[in-house]
N, C-alpha and C positions, 0 to 999 in steps of 0.2 A: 393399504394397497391402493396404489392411484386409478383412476374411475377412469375406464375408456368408454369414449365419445359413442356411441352408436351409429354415424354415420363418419365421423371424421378422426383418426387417430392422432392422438398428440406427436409431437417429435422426440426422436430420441436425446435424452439430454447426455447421458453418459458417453464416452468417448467411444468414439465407430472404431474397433477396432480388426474389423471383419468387412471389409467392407467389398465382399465377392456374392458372386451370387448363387453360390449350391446349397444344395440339401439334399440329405439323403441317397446323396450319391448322383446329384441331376442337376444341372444348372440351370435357371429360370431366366423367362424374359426379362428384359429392363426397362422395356417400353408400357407405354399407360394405352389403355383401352383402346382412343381415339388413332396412336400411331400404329397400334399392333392391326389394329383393322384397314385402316389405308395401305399395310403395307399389304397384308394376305391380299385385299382386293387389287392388287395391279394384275396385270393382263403376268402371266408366267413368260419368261425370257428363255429363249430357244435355248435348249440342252440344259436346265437348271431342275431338269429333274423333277419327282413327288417331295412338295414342302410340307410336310406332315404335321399340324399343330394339335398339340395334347392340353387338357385341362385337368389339372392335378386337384382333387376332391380326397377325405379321408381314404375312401375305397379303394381308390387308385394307388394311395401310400402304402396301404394293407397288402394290397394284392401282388405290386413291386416286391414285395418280400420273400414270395414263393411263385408267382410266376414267373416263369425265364422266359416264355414271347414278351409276355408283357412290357418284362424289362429290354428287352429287345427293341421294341417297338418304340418306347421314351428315351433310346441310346439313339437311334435312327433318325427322330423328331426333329423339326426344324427351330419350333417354338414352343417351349413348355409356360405353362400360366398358372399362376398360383389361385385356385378355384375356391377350395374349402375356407371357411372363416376357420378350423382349428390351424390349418396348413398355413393360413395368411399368418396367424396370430403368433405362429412360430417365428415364421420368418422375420416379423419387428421384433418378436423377444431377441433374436439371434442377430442384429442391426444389418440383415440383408441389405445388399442397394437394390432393393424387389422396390418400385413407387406405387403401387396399387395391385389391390385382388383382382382380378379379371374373371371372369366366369363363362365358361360357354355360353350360357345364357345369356348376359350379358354380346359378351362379343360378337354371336351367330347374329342375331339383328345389325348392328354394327356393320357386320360386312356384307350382310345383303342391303342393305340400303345405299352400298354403295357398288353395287351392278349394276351394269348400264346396256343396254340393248346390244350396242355395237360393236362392244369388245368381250362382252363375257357367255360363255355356255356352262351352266351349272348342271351337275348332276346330283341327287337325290338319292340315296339308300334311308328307305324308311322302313317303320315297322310296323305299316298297312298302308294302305292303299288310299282313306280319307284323308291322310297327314300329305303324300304324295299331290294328291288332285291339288288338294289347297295352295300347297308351295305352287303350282303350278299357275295355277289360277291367281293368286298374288302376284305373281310374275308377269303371267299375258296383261292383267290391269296396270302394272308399267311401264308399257310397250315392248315388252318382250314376245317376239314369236311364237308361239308354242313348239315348233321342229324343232330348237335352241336348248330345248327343256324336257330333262330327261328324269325320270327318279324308278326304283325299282323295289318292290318288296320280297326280301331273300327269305328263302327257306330257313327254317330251323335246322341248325349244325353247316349251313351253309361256309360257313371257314375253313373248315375240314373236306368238303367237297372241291376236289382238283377238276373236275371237268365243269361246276357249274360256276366257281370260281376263273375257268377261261370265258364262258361267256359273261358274265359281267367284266371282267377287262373288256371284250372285244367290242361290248355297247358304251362303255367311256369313253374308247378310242375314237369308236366310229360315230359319236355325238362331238368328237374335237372338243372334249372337255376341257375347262381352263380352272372351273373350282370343283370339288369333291366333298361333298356332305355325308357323312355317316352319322344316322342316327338310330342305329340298332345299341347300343350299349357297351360297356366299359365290359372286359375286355377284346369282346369282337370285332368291334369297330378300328380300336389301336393297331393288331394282331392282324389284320386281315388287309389293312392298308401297309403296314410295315411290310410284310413277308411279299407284296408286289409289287413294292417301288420301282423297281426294274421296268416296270410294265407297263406302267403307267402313263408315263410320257411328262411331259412337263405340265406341273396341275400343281394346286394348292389345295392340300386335304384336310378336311378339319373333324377330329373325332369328337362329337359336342354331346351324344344321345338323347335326354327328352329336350332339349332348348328347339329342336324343330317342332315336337310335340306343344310347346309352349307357345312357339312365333304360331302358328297358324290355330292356335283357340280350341285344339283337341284334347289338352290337359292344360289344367290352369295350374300355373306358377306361383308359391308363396305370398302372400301379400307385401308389399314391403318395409313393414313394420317386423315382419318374421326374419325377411334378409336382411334388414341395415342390424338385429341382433344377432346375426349369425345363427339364426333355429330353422333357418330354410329346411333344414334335413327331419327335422322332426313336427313340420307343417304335411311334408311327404311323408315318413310316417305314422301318420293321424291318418291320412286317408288310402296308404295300402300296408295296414298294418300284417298283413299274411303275410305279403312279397318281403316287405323291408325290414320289420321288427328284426327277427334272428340276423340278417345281413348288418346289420348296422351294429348290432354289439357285438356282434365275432369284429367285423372288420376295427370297430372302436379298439377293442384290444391289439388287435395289431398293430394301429397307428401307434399306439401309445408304445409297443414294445419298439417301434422303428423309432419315434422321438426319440426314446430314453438312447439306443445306439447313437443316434446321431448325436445327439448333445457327449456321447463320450468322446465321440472322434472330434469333435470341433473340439472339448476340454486339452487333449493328446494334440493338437496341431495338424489332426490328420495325418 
C-alpha cells in the first residue's frame, strides 16, 4: 500500500474519472484555504443575503445522517469545506477535484486577519465570556473600535428559544454586521444560523466551534505533528476523555456506515 506523505499527498495517478465534487449527498468547496478566506472576508454585497460556511469533520458526516436540521442547514450553506483528515482522505480515494482539507481552525484565523477597521463589524457568539473579551481585545489592538465589536454568550438550549433567538437577531442587525462567528458547536451553531437566514441581512456566517477557542489561547489546539497525521481528534480526546471518548466512537461508526453508502452510490452512477 503506498505511504502517504504527512503533510503533502501524492497525486493521483489513475485516471480522474469523477472529477465533481460531492459526497455524501453535499458538494464541497473547490477553492484552497487562502482563496476561500479572501473571499468570506469581502464586505457582503447588498441583497446577497446570509453566506453560511460549514466545516465537515467525522461528526458532522455522522450526525447528517439522522439529523434533518442539520441537513438542512448544509443544504442552505454557501461553502462547505472538507475538515476531517478521514473525510479529506475519502475525498483523494474518490479523485474529488476538493485541492485541499480546510479546517475551521485553520480557515477562522485566515479571515480574521483579513478584517480591516473600515469596512468590517464582526460579531461573536461564544461559549463564555473570556473567549468573547479576547476576540475583542484582539480586535481593538488592530484598530478596530470596540462599538464595531460585538460577541454574546447564549444560554443553554438557546436554539429552541424563539423569543431569545429574536433578541440576538435584533443585536446583529443593530451592530450592522457584515461577518458572523458561531462558536457554540456542531449542531447549534449550523441549525440556528440556517433556520434565520431570512433575518439576518446580508452577513458571512461561519459555523467553526472551538477554532475561536483556539485563536485566542483558551484551549490549546493539537500540536502540529497530531494534525499534519490526521490524530488531531484524538489529541482532543486525551484531554476531554468524559465529553469526547463515547461521542467519537458512536459518531466513528456512523461515518463509516455513511462511507460504505456513499461508495455504493458512486459504484451505481448515483
Amino acid at each position: 500500500m503506498p505511504r502517504i506523505d504527512k503533510v503533502t499527498y501524492p497525486a493521483m495517478t489513475a485516471p480522474r474519472t469523477d472529477l465533481d465534487t460531492e459526497m455524501f449527498g453535499y458538494a464541497f468547496a473547490t477553492e484552497r484555504l487562502v482563496d476561500l478566506a479572501e473571499a468570506i472576508a469581502t464586505v457582503p454585497a447588498v441583497g446577497q443575503g446570509t453566506r453560511l460556511v460549514v466545516t465537515a469533520n467525522v461528526d458532522h458526516i455522522a450526525q447528517l445522517q439522522t439529523n434533518v436540521a442539520l441537513a438542512e442547514a448544509y443544504r442552505n450553506s454557501w461553502k462547505r469545506t472538507v475538515d476531517g483528515m478521514p473525510v479529506w482522505l475519502y475525498a483523494r480515494l474518490s479523485r474529488l477535484d476538493i485541492p485541499e482539507r480546510v479546517t475551521g481552525a485553520d480557515l477562522f484565523p485566515a479571515v480574521m486577519a483579513r478584517l480591516v477597521p473600515a469596512h468590517h463589524r464582526p460579531f461573536f457568539v461564544v461559549a463564555n465570556a473570556e473567549i468573547g473579551e479576547r476576540l475583542v481585545a484582539a480586535l481593538i489592538q488592530r484598530g478596530f473600535d470596540a462599538s464595531v465589536i460585538q460577541y454574546l454568550v447564549p444560554p443553554f438550549g438557546f436554539e429552541a428559544d424563539a423569543e431569545y433567538s429574536r433578541t440576538m437577531i435584533d443585536l446583529i442587525l443593530t451592530n450592522r454586521t457584515t461577518h458572523l462567528f458561531f462558536g457554540v458547536g456542531c449542531p447549534r451553531s449550523e441549525i440556528w444560523i440556517s433556520r434565520h437566514r431570512t433575518d439576518l441581512g446580508d452577513v458571512h456566517a461561519m459555523a467553526v466551534g472551538a477554532a475561536l477557542a483556539f485563536f485566542v489561547g483558551v484551549e490549546r489546539r493539537a500540536p502540529q505533528v497530531f494534525r499534519a497525521a490526521g490524530l488531531e481528534w484524538l489529541w482532543r480526546v486525551a484531554h476531554e476523555p468524559r465529553r469526547l471518548a463515547a461521542r467519537y466512537f458512536i459518531h466513528s461508526r456512523s461515518f463509516l456506515t455513511a462511507l460504505i453508502a456513499d461508495v455504493r452510490l458512486r459504484r451505481n452512477g448515483r
